[in-house]
C-alpha positions in Angstrom: -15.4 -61.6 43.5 -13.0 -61.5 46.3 -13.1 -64.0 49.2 -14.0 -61.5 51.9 -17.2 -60.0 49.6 -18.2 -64.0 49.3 -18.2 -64.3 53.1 -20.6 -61.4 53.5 -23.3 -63.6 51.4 -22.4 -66.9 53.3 -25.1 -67.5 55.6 -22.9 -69.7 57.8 -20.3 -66.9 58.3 -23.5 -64.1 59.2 -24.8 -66.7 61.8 -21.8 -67.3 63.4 -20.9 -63.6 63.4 -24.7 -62.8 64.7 -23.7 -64.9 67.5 -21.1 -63.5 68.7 -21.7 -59.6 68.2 -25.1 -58.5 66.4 -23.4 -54.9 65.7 -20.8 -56.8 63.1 -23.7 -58.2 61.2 -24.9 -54.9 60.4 -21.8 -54.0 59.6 -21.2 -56.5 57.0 -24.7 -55.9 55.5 -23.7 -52.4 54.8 -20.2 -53.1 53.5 -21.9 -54.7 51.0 -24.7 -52.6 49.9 -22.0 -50.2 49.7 -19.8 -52.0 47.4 -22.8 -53.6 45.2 -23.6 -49.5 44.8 -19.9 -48.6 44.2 -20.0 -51.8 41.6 -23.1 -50.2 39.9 -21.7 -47.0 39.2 -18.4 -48.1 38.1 -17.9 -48.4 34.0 -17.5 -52.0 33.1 
């Protein structure tokens, strides 16, 4: 797992980000459905 998908699941790092701008919060919660999606799909 790389260090910036971690972050997304670290609820320290969402607080902090929900804090300071509520939009990027969002943004990291769709990054990552994206990429657990994009991880479902690819062959292992």
């Amino acid at each position: 797992m790389l260090p910036s998908e971690t972050m997304i699941w670290q609820p320290e790092f969402t607080d902090k980000t929900l804090s300071r701008k509520p939009g990027a919060v969002q943004l990291f919660i769709t990054w990552g459905r994206i990429i657990a999606s994009v991880r479902r799909t690819l062959p292992r």
